[in-house]
N, C-alpha and C positions, 0 to 999 in steps of 0.2 A: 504493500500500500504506500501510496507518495505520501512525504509528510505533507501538512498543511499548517499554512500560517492564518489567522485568522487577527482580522482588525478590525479595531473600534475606529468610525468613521469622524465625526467632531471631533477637532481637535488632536486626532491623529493622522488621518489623511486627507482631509483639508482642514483650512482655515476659514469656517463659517460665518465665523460670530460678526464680520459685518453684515452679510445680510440678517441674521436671527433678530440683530440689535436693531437694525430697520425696521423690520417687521415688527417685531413690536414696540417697538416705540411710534409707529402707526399706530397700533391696538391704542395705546397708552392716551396718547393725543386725541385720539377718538373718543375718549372717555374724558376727555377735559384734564388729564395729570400728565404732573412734569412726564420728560422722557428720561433716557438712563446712558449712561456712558457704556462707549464697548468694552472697557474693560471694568464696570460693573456686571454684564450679562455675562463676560467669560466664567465671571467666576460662578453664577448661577445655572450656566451651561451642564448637561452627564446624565439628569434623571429622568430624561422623556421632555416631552412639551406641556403636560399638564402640570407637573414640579416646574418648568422655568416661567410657567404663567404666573402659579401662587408665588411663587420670590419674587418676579417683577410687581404684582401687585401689591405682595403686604411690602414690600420694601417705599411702595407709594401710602402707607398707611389704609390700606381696604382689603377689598376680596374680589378678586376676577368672577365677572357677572355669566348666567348661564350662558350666554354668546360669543364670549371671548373665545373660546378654544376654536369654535368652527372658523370663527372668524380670522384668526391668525392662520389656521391653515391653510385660510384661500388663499390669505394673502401669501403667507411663508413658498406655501405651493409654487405659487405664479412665479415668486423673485428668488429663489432657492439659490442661482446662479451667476446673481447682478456682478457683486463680488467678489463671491468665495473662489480660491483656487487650492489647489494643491498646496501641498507643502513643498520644499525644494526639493530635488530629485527624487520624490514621487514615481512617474511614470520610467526613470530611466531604472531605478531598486526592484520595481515590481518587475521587468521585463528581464531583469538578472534573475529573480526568485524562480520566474516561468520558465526560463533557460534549463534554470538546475533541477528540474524537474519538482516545484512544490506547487501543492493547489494551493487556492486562496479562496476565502471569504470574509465578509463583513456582519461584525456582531453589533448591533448600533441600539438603543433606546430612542432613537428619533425613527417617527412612523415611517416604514416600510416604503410607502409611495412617492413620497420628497425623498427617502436615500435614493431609490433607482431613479427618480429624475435626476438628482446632483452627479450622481455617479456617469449614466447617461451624458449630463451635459459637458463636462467635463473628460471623456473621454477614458472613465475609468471601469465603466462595467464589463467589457470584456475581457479585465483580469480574473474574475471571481464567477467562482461555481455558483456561489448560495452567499444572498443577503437576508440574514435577518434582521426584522426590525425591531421595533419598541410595541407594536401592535400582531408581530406575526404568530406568536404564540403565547400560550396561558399568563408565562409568567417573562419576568424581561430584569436585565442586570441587576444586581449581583446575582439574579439567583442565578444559581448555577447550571438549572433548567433551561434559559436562554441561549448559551454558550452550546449548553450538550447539541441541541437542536439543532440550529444552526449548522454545527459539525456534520453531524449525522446527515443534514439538507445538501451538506457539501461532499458526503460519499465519505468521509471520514469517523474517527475514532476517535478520543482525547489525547489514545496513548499513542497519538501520531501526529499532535495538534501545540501548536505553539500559540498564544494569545497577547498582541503587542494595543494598547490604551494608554491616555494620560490620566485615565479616572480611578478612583479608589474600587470603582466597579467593575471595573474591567480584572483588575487584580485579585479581588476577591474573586469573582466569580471562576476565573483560571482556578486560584487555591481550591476550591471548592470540588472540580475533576480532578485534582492533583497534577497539575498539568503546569509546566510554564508558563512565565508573561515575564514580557519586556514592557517598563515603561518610557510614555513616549513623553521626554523631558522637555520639547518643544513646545508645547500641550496646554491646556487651560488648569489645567492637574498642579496641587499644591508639590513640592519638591520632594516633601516627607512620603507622597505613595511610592515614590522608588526604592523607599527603606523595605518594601513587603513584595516586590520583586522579585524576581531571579535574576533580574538584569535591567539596565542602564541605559539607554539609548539617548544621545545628546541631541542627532541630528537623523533625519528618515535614513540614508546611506549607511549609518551602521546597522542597520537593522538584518541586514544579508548575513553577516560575522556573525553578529552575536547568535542569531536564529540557528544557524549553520552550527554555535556550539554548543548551545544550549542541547541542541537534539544529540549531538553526537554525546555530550555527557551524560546525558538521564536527569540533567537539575530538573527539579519541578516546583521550589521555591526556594528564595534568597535563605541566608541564614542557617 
């Protein structure tokens, strides 16, 4: 079986959070309240879109009204791509990873239908077998339900699956198959989740090494 690396897609293989922070700060100004800086939304970025609604809202002192979510989806939906790009050698890493014979997929908490659009727009879905989303199954990051899924969607196994994120979710949810993760230190992610690692990554390009020896050692977490 080919091993498989699996990515968290915010904030690990692109950089979103200008359009996220548009979008809602649409939402926001539609409701009459200040908007938010982008590096206030980064940091409330990793748990889905219903969690970055209630932080942008209570962080405005209220509670996002029954209409908010649909709402920002449409919008989020339509502009998914105004901004966001990759991270730096992105496309030229994943195309070394396909060479050396590894599958790919993406483990994401942002709905399923905006990831294959971004992915799509951007020129990235034809690296990866299987995306899953924040919506695609029961349950979605950390749990470690999420991950298995996704794996299994992608023809793979854990004990063949490397999992690279800047989110404490991402790494938990790895620990939880016992399985590797790399975090990605580029990432919206506090510095302290690469303490609960297997591995360090500063910039997307090391990600081929380190993957490369994580698997070849058997680590399945830091420490």
């Amino acid at each position: 079986m080919q091993p498989l690396m699996v990515f968290d897609l915010d904030g690990t293989l692109v950089d979103s959070v200008p359009d996220l922070a548009a979008a809602l700060n649409r939402l926001l100004a539609s409701r009459r309240l200040p908007v938010l800086s982008r590096s206030d939304v980064a940091g409330m970025v990793g748990d889905g879109v219903r969690v970055l609604l209630d932080r942008a809202f209570t962080a405005r002192g209220t509670v996002a009204d029954g209409a908010a979510l649909a709402d920002f989806l449409a919008d989020y939906g339509a502009n998914a791509a105004c901004e966001t790009e990759p991270y730096p050698g992105v496309h030229a890493t994943l195309e070394r990873f396909a060479a050396a014979g590894w599958r790919m997929a993406v483990c994401t908490n942002k709905p399923v239908a905006p990831a294959r659009s971004l992915l799509d727009a951007l020129d990235l879905a034809r690296f990866f077998a299987a995306v899953g989303g924040g919506d695609s199954f029961a349950v979605r990051k950390p749990d470690p339900g999420h991950l298995l899924a996704t794996i299994a969607a992608a023809g793979s196994s854990p004990a063949m699956a490397v999992m690279t994120g800047d989110h404490h979710n991402d790494v938990l949810a790895a620990a939880g198959l016992g399985m590797p993760s790399i975090f990605a230190a580029w990432g919206y992610g506090p510095a302290e989740t690469g303490d609960h690692a297997s591995a360090t990554a500063t910039a997307f390009p090391d990600l081929f090494e380190l993957a490369e020896g994580l698997r070849a050692s058997g680590v399945t977490r830091a420490g």
